[in-house]
FIDREN-38212 format. One record per atom (N, C-alpha, C): atom name; x, y, z. Coordinates in steps of 0.02 Angstrom, whole numbers. Layout:
! FIDREN-38212
{site=CA&X=X&Y=Y&Z=Z}
...
//
This chain:
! FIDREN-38212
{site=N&X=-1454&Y=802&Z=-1140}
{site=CA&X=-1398&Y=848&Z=-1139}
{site=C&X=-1345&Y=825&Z=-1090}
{site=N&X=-1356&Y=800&Z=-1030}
{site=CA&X=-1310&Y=775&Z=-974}
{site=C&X=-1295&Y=723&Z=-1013}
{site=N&X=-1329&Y=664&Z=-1049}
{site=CA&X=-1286&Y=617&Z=-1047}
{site=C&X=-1239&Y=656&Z=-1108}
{site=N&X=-1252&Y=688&Z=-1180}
{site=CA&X=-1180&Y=707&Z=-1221}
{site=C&X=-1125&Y=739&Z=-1167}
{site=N&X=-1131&Y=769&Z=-1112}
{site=CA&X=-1092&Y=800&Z=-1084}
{site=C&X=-1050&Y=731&Z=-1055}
{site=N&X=-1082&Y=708&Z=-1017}
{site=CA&X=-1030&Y=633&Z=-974}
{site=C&X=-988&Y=599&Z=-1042}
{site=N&X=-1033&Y=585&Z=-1092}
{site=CA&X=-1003&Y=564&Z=-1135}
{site=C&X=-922&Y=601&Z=-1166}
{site=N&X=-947&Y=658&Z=-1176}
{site=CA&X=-877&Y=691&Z=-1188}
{site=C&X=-804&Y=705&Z=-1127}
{site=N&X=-853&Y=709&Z=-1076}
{site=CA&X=-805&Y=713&Z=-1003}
{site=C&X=-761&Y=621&Z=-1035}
{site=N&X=-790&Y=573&Z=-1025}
{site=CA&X=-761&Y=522&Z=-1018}
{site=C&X=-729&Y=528&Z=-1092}
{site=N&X=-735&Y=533&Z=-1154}
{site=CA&X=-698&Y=532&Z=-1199}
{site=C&X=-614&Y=579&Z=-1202}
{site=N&X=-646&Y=624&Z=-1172}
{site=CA&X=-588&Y=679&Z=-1184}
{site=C&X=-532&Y=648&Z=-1128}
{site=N&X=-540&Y=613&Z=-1080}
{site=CA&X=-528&Y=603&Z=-1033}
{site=C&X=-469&Y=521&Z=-1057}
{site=N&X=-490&Y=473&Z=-1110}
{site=CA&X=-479&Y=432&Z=-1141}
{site=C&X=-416&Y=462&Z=-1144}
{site=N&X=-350&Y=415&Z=-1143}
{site=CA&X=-266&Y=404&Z=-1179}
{site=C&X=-270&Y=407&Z=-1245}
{site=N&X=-243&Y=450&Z=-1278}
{site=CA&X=-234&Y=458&Z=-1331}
{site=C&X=-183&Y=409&Z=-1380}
{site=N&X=-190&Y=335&Z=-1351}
{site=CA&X=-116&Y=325&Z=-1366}
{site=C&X=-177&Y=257&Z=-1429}
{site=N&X=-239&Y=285&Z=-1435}
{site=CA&X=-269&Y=220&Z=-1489}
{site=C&X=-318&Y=178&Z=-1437}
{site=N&X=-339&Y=176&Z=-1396}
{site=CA&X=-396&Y=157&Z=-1364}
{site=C&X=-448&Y=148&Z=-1394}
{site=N&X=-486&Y=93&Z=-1412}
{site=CA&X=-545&Y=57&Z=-1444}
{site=C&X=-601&Y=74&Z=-1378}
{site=N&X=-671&Y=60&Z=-1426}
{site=CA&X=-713&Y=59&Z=-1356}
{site=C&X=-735&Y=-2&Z=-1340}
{site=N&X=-675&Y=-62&Z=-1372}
{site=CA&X=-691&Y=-140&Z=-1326}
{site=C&X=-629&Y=-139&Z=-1265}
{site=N&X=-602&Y=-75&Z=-1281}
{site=CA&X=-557&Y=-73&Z=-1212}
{site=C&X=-583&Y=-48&Z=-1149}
{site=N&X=-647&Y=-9&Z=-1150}
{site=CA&X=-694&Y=10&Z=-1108}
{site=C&X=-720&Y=-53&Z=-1055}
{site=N&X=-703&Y=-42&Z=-1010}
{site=CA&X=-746&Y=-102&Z=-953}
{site=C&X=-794&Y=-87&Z=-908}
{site=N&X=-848&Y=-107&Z=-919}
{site=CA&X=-923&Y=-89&Z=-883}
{site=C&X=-912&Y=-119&Z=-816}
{site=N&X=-926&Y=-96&Z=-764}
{site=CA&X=-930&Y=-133&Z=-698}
{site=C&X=-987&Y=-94&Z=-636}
{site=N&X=-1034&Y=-148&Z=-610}
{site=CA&X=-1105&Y=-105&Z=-575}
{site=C&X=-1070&Y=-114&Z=-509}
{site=N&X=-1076&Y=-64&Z=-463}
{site=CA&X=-1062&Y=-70&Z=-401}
{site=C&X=-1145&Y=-70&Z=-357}
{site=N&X=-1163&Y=-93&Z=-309}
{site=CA&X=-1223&Y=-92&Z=-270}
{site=C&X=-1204&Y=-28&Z=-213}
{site=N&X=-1247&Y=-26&Z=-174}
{site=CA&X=-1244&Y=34&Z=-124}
{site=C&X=-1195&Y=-10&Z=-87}
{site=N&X=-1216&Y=-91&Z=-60}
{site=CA&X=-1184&Y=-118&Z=2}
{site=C&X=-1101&Y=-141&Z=-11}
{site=N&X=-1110&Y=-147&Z=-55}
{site=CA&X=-1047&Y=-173&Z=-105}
{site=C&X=-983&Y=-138&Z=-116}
{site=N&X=-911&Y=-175&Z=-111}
{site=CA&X=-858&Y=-126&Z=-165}
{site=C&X=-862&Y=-182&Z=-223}
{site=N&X=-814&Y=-148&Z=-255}
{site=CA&X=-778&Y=-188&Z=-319}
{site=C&X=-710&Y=-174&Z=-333}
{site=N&X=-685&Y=-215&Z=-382}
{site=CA&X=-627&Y=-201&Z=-428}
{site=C&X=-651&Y=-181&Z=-479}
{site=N&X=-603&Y=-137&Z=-492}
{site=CA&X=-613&Y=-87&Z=-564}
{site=C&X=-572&Y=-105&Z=-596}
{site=N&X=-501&Y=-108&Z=-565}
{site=CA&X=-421&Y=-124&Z=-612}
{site=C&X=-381&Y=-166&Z=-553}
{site=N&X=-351&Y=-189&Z=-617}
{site=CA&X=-290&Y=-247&Z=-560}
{site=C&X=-224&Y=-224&Z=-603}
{site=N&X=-173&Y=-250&Z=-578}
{site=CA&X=-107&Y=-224&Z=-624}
{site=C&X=-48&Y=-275&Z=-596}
{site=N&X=-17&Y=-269&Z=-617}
{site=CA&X=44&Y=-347&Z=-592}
{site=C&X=104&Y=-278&Z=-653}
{site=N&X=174&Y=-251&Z=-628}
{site=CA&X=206&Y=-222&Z=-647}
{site=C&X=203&Y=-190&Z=-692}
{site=N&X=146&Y=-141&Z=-698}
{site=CA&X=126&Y=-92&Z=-730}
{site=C&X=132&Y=-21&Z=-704}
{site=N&X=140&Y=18&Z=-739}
{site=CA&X=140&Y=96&Z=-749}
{site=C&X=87&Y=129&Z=-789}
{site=N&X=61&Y=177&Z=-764}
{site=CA&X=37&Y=244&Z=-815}
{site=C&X=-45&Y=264&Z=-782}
{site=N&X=-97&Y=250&Z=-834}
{site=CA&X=-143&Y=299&Z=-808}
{site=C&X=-214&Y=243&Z=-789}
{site=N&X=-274&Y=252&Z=-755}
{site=CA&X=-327&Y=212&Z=-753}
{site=C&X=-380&Y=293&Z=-780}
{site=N&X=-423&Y=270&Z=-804}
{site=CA&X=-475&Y=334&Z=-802}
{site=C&X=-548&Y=284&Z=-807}
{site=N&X=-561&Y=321&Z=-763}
{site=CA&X=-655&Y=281&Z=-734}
{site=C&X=-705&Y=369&Z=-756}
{site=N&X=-762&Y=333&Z=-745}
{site=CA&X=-841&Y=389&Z=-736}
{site=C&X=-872&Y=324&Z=-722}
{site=N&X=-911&Y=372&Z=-678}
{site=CA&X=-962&Y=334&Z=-633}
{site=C&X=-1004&Y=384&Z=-626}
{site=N&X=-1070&Y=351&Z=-631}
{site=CA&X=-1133&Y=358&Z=-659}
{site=C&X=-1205&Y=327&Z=-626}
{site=N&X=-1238&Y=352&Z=-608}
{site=CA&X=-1314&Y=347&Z=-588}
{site=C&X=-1362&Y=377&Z=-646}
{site=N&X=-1396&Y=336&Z=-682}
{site=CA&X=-1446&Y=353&Z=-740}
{site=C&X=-1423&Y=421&Z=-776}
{site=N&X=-1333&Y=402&Z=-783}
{site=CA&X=-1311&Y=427&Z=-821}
{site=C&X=-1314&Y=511&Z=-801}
{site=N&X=-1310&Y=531&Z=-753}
{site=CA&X=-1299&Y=574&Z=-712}
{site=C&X=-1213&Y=546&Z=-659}
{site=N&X=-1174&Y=592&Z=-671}
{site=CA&X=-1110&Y=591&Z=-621}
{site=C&X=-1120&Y=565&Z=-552}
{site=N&X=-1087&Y=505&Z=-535}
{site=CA&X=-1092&Y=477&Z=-470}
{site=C&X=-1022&Y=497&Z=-418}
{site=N&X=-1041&Y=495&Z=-384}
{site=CA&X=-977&Y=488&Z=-318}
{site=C&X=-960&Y=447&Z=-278}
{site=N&X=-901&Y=419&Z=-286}
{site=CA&X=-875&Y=351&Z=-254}
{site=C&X=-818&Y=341&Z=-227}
{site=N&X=-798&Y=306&Z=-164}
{site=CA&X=-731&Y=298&Z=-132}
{site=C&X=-685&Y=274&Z=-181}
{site=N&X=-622&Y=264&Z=-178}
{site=CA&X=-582&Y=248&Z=-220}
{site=C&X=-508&Y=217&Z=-178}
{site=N&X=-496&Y=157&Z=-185}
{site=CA&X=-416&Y=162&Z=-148}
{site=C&X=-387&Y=93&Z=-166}
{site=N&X=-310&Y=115&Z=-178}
{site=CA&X=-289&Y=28&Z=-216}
{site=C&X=-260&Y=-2&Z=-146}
{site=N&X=-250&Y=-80&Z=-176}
{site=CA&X=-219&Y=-129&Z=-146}
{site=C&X=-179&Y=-137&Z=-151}
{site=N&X=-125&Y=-143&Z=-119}
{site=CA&X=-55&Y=-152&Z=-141}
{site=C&X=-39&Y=-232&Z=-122}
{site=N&X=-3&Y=-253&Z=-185}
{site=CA&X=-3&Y=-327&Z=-187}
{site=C&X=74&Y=-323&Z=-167}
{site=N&X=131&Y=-371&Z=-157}
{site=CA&X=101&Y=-414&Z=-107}
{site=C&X=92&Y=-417&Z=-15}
{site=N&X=76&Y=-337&Z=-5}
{site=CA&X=75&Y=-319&Z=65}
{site=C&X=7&Y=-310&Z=97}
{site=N&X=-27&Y=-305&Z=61}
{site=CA&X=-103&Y=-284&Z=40}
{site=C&X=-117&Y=-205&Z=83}
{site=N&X=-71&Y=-198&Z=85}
{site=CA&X=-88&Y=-128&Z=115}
{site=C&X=-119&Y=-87&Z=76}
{site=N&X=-169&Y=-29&Z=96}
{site=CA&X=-231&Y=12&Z=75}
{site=C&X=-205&Y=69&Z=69}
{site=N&X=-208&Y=106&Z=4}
{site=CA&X=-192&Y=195&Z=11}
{site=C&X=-257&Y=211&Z=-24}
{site=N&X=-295&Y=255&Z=16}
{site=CA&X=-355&Y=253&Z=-2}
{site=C&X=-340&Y=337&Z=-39}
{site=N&X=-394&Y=332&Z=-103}
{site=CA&X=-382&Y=383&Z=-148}
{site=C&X=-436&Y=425&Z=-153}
{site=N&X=-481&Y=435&Z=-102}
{site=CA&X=-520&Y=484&Z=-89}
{site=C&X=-595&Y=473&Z=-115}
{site=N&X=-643&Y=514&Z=-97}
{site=CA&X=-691&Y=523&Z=-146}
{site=C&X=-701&Y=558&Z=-207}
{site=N&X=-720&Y=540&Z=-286}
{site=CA&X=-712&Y=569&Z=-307}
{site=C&X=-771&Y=554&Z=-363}
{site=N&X=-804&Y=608&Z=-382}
{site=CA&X=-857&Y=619&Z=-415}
{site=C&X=-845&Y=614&Z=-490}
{site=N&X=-890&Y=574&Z=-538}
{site=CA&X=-907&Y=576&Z=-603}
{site=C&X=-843&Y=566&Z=-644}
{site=N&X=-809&Y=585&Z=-705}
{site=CA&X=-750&Y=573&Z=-735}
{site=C&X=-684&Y=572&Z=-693}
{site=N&X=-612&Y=530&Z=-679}
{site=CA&X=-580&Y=553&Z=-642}
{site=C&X=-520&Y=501&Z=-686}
{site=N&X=-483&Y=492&Z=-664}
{site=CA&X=-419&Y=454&Z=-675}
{site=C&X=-352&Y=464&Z=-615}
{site=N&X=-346&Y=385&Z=-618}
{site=CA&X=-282&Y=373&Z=-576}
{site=C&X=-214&Y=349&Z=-587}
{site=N&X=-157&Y=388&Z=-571}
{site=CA&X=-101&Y=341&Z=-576}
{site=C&X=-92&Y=271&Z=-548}
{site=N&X=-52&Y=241&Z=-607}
{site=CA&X=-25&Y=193&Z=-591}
{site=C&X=28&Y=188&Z=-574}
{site=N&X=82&Y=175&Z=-527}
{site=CA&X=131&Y=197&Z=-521}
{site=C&X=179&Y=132&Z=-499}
{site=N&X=169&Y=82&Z=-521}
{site=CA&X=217&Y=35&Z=-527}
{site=C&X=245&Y=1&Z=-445}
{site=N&X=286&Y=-20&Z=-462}
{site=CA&X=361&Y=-7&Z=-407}
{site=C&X=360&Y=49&Z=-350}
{site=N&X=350&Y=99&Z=-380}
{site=CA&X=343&Y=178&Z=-352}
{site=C&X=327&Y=172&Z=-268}
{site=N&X=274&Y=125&Z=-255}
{site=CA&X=238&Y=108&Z=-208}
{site=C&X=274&Y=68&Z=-176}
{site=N&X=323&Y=54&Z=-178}
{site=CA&X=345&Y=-39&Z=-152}
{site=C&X=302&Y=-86&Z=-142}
{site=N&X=258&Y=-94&Z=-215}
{site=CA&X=213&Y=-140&Z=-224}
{site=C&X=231&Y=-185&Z=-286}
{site=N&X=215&Y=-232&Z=-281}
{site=CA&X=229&Y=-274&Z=-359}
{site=C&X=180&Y=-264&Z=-429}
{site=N&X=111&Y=-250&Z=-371}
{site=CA&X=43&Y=-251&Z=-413}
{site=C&X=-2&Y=-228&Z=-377}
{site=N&X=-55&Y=-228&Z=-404}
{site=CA&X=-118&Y=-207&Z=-339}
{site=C&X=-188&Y=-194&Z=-384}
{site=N&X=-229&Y=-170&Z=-347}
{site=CA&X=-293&Y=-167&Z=-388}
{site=C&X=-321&Y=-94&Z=-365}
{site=N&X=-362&Y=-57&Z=-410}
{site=CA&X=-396&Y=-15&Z=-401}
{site=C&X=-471&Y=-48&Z=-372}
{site=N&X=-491&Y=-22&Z=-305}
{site=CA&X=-554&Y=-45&Z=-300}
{site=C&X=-596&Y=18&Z=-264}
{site=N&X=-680&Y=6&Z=-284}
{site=CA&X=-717&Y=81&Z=-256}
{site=C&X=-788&Y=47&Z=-228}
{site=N&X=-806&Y=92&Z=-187}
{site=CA&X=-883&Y=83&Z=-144}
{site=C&X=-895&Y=149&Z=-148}
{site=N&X=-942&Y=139&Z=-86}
{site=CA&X=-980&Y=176&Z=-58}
{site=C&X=-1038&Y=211&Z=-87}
{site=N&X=-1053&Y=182&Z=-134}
{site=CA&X=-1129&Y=204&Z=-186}
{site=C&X=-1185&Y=219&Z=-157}
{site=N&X=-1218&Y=270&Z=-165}
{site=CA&X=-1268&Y=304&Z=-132}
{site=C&X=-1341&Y=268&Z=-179}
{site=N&X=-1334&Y=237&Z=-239}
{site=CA&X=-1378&Y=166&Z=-279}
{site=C&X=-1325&Y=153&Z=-328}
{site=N&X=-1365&Y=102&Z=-346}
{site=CA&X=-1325&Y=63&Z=-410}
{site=C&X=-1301&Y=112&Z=-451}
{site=N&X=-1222&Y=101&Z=-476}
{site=CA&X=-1193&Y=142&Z=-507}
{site=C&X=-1156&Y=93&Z=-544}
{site=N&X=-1147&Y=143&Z=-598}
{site=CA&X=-1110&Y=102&Z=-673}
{site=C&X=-1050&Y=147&Z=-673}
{site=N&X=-992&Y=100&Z=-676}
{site=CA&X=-913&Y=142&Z=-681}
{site=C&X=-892&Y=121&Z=-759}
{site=N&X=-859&Y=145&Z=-780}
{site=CA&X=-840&Y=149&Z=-859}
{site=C&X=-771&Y=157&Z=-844}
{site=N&X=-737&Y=101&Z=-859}
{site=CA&X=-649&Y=140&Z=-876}
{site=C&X=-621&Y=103&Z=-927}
{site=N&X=-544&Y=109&Z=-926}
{site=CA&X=-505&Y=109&Z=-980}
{site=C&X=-422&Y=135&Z=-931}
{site=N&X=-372&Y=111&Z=-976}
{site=CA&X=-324&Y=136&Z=-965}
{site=C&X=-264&Y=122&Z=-990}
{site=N&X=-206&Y=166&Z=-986}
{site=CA&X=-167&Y=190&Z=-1022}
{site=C&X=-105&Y=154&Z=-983}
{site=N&X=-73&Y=90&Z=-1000}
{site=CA&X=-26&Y=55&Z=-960}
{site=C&X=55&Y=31&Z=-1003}
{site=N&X=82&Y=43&Z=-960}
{site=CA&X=182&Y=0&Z=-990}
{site=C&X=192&Y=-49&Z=-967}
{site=N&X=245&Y=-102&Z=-957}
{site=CA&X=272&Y=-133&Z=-911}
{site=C&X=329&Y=-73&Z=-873}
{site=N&X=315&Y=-71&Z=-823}
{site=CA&X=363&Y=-46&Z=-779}
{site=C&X=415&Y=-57&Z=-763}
{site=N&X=438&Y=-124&Z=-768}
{site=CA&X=509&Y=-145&Z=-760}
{site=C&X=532&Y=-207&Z=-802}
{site=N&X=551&Y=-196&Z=-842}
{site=CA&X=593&Y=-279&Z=-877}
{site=C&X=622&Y=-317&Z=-819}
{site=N&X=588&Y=-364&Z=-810}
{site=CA&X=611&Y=-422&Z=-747}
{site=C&X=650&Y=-472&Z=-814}
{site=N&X=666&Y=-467&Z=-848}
{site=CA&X=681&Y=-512&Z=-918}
{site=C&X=746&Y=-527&Z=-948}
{site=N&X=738&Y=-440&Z=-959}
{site=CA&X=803&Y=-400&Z=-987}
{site=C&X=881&Y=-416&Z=-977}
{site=N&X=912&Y=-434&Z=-1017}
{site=CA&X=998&Y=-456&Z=-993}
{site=C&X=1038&Y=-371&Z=-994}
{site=N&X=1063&Y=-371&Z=-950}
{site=CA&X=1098&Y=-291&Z=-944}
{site=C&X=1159&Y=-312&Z=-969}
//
């Protein structure tokens, strides 16, 4: 019964904009360990993760990198289905990465996300 429930938390939770589930990216974090979840280079819009212990809702730090200053805005703890903006430029960042710890055991994060280019560096005005 918990896992149809996570399952639907993370589906409903999915961009509606046509998302496959080879767009889904599996990634194990250890207790001692962080990771990257998402990286982005002039992008906008949404990240959405669940994280999971034997498929039971996990709780995990969360905070991006901001490229190219590497400065840290750390995005809190946050338990089981969640999603984060991406916010481009917004930041006075070029790019950066979503990365999370602090696992209480091995945990499985699930995401996906919903992205633009943020700025035509290209474009003739």
């Amino acid at each position: 019964m918990k896992r149809s429930i996570l399952g639907l938390v993370v589906l409903l939770m999915l961009p509606l904009t046509g998302s496959r589930a080879s767009d889904v990216v599996t990634v194990w974090v250890e207790p001692s360990q962080s990771v990257d979840v998402y990286w982005e280079v002039n992008l906008s819009g949404k990240v959405y993760v669940a994280a999971d212990i034997d498929r039971r809702p996990a709780c995990l730090e969360y905070w991006w990198i901001r490229w190219p200053t590497t400065s840290i805005k750390s995005l809190g703890r946050r338990c089981g289905a969640t999603s984060f903006s991406v916010r481009g430029l917004a930041d006075l960042a070029v790019g950066g990465k979503l990365r999370a710890g602090s696992a209480e055991a091995k945990t499985r994060i699930r995401g996906t996300a919903s992205e633009r280019v943020a700025h035509d560096l290209f474009r003739v005005v």
